[in-house]
N, C-alpha and C positions, 0 to 999 in steps of 0.2 A: 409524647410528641414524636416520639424518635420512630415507632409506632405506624403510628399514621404516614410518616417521609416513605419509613421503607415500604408499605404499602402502597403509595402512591408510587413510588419509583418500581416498582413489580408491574402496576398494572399500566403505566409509561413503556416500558421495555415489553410487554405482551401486545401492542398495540403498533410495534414496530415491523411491518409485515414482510414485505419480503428483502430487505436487507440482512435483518437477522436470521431469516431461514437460509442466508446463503446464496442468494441469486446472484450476488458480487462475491467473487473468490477472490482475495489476496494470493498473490504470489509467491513464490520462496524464493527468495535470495541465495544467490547460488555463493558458494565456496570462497573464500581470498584466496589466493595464491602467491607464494612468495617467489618474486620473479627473479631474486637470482639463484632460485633451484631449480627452474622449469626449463622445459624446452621449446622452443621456436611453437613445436605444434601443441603442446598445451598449452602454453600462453595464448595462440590465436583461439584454442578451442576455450579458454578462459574468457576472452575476448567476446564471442558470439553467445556464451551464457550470458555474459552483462548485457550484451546485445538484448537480447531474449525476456532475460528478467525487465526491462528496463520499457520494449514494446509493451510486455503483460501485466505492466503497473500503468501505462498509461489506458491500457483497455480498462481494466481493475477501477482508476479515479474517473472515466467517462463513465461506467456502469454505475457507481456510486451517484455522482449527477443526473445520470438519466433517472435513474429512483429515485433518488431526491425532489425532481421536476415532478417526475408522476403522482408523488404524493400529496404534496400542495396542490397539484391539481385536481387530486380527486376531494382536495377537503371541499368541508362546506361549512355553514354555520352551525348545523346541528353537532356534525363530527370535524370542528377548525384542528390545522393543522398543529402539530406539539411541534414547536422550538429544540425538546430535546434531542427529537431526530435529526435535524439537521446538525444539533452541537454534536452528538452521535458519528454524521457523515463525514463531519470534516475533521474530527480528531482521527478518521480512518484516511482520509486524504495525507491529512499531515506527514502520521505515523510511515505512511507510504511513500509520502517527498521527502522524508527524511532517509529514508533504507534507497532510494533511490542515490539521491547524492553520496550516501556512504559507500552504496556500493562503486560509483565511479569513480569515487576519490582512490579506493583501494585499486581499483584496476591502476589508474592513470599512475600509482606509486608500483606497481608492478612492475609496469611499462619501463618505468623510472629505472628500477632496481634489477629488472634485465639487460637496460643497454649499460650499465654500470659493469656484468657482470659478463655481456660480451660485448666490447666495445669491435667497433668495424664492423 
C-alpha cells in the first residue's frame, strides 16, 4: 500500500506544471536587526528591505493565484483538476503570510528597541 501512495503522490507532484518548475519565486527575507545597535541609516535601510521583502511576497502570493486560476482553467473532464495543487498553493501562501508578519513584527520591535536606545 504504502507503494502505490508514494507512486501516486510522485506522479501527483510531476503533473504540477509550472509552479513547481518555478514560475513563482518566493522571496528571501531579509535580515533582523537589533535596533539598539544600529544607526538611524541602517535601520531606515533596514526598513526599505521589509519594505521590499514585503512588496515581493505580495507579487510571489498573486503569481501563485494567477497559476492556480490557470490551472482549473485549463482542466477538463479528461485531465480534472488535482485538489492537491491547490493544498500545494496555499501551504506556499501561508508559509509566506506567515514570514511576512514575522518579518514586521521584528522590524516594528526594532523600531521599538531604537527609540529606547535613543530617546529624542
Amino acid at each position: 500500500m504504502f507503494k502505490k501512495f508514494t507512486l501516486a503522490m510522485i506522479l501527483a507532484c510531476a503533473s504540477v506544471p509550472a509552479m513547481a518548475q518555478g514560475a513563482c519565486n518566493a522571496p528571501k527575507a531579509p535580515a533582523a536587526v537589533d535596533g539598539s545597535k544600529v544607526t538611524v541609516d541602517q535601520l531606515k535601510a533596514a526598513i526599505a528591505d521589509v519594505k521590499a521583502f514585503i512588496d515581493a511576497s505580495d507579487t510571489y502570493q498573486t503569481c501563485i493565484g494567477n497559476d492556480l486560476t490557470q490551472q482549473k482553467a485549463a482542466a477538463t473532464p479528461d485531465k480534472p483538476f488535482n485538489p492537491a495543487i491547490e493544498a500545494a498553493a496555499m501551504a506556499k501562501v501561508n508559509d509566506n503570510q506567515a514570514q511576512k508578519e514575522k518579518v514586521g513584527a521584528a522590524i516594528n520591535s526594532a523600531i521599538g528597541e531604537y527609540k529606547k536606545a535613543h530617546p529624542g
